[in-house]
C-alpha positions, 0 to 999 in steps of 0.5 A: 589330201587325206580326210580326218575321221568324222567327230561323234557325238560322244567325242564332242561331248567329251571335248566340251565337258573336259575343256578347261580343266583338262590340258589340250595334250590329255584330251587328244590324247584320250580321244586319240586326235592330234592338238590341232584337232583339238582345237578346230573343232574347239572353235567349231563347237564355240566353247571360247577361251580355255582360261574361262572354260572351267572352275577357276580364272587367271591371276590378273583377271582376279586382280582385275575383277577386284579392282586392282591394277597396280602392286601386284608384285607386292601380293605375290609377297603379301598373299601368296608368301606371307598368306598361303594364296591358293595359286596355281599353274597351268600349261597350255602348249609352250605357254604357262598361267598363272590361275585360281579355283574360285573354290578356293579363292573364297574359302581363302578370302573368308579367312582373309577378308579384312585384308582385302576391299569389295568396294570396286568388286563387282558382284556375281563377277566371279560366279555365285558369291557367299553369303558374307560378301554382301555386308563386306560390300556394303561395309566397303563401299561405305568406307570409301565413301567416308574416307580419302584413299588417294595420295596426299597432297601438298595442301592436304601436308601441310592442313595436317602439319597446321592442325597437328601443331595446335596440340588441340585435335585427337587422331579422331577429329583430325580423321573428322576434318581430312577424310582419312583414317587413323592409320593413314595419318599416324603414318603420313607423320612418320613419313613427313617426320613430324615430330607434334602428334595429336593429343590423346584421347580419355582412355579412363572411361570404362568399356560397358557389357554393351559396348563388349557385346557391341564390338564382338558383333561388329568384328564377326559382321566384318566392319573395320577399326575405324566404322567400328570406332565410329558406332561404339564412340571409342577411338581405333586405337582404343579398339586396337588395344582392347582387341589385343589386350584380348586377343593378343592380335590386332588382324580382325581375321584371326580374331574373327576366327578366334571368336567363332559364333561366342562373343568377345572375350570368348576363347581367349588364348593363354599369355605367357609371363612376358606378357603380363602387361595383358593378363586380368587381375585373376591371371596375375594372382595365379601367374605369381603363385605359380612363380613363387612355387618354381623358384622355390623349387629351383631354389631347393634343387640348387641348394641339393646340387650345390651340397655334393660339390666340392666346396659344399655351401661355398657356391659363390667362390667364384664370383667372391674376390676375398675367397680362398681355400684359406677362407675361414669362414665355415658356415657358408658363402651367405652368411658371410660378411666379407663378400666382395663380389668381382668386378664385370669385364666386357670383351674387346673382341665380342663386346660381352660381359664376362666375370674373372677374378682375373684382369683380361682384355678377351672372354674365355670364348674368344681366347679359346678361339685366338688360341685356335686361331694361333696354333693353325697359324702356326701349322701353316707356317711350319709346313 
């Protein structure tokens, strides 16, 4: 039986440096060794699981570190789909693993924090930790210690239905008396389809400079909407509205980013005219003004298309059911006091609104494609 050359101490020094971030195949082959090798003399040297060798660690037992042991085929949506989850593939021999750089696990769940809950997440579990991963520990651990997070129960169904019927609690004291938050209630609601909601809370009370400061030190801190209503003494959907109204956005994470190292109310986003539901008082002036201007423009470029037509100033024609080449109005369609506009139609095939002077059961848009429909009938027939 033939004997492997000995190992030096350069090739073992190799071997432990590599393993576990780089694959079996590529160190054998750069040492010039078979994967067998390899791995009995990994053994010999006590270097342990590749998975936990090098910078990073495998899908479940991040999952596991954090507490989680069910629903993850739900975060394969939530934040590997719809978050761009730093996720990656590794290939040992015939097998495949999923893992993660713990590099870029916590510049992901910084951005991210909001989302996920460090009250189970042991700590230094996962190597040296930020430091934002204290106080979002803290903050968590308080929170599951404030509320209930457990499914319902019957009993707990039908206090709420009780409690709800009075038409006596806001969202606030209902959260009070059954340790849950307010998103857990507005949604067990709608799921028993309860059609009593609780009463609405005073909202004409006015946010102070204090409160506003107070809020944006909150969010960069890392609490949630129902400590942070809990501190300030304002409901979560207060807070949620505020947020938004500001932000337009309610994810604590964006708006963290948003916010930077100012105060709330700093670097807010520009709105658009649909929503003007949002906009401050000066933002409304300016978004009128500004309204008034391009419909004088649209107006003055129509009126200057409309005078090199055919018809000049009788740009209604069509819409006018009293009009004719034999009209004997001369100045125009908007002086005229005959007008008559057309009546509306709606298709039977598509359902839209169209107008013509003439009664039809089909839009132009649908008889073009009948008449299409017809004529290739008629090819295949003819053949």
């Amino acid at each position: 039986m033939r004997q492997g050359k000995n190992w030096t101490k350069e090739e073992e020094d190799y071997l432990a440096e590599k393993w576990g971030t780089v694959s079996v195949g590529a160190i054998a082959k750069a040492l010039g060794r078979s994967e067998n090798a390899i791995i009995v003399r990994k053994y010999r040297l006590g270097l342990g699981s590749f998975l936990e060798s090098g910078e990073y660690v495998s899908w479940n037992q991040l999952l596991q570190a954090l507490g989680i042991t069910g629903g993850t085929g739900y975060k394969q949506i939530s934040w590997v789909r719809n978050r761009d989850f730093p996720i990656h593939t590794k290939r040992i021999h015939n097998n495949s693993f999923k893992i993660v750089y713990l590099e870029e696990w916590w510049k992901w769940a910084e951005k991210n924090r909001d989302l996920l809950d460090f009250s189970r997440f042991e700590e230094n579990v996962l190597g040296v930790e930020p430091e934002w991963v204290k106080d979002k520990r803290k903050h968590d651990v308080e929170k599951a210690r404030k509320y209930i997070t457990t499914p319902w129960t019957k009993s707990e169904d039908e206090k709420l239905r009780r409690l709800v019927a009075k038409q006596q609690y806001s969202y606030d004291d209902l959260s009070k008396m059954l340790r849950r938050t307010n998103g857990a209630i507005c949604r067990r609601l709608s799921d028993l389809e309860i059609k009593d909601r609780p009463i609405k809370a005073d909202n004409h009370i006015r946010w102070t400079d204090d409160e506003f400061i107070k809020l944006g030190e909150l969010i960069k801190a890392g609490y949630g909407y129902d400590l942070i209503a809990e501190i300030i003494g304002k409901s979560s959907k207060a807070i949620r509205g505020r947020v938004y109204q500001m932000y337009l956005t309610e994810n604590l994470d964006k708006v963290r980013l948003i916010i930077g190292v100012g105060q709330f109310g700093d670097n807010r986003p520009d709105r658009k005219i649909k929503q003007w539901n949002v906009m401050n008082t000066e933002e409304r002036i300016q978004t009128r003004e500004e309204m008034i201007r391009l419909a004088a423009i649209l107006q003055w470029k129509f009126k200057q298309q409309i005078s090199e037509t055919e018809w000049g100033e009788f740009f209604q024609k069509d819409m006018c059911e009293n009009f004719c080449k034999d009209c004997l109005l001369t100045e125009g369609c908007d002086s005229c006091t005959n007008f008559k506009k057309i009546v509306s139609q709606n298709c039977k095939m598509c359902g839209k609104t169209f107008w013509e002077k003439k009664s039809n059961l089909y839009c132009p848009v649908c008889r073009d494609m009948r008449r299409k429909q017809w004529l290739r009938k008629r090819f295949v027939l003819n053949k």
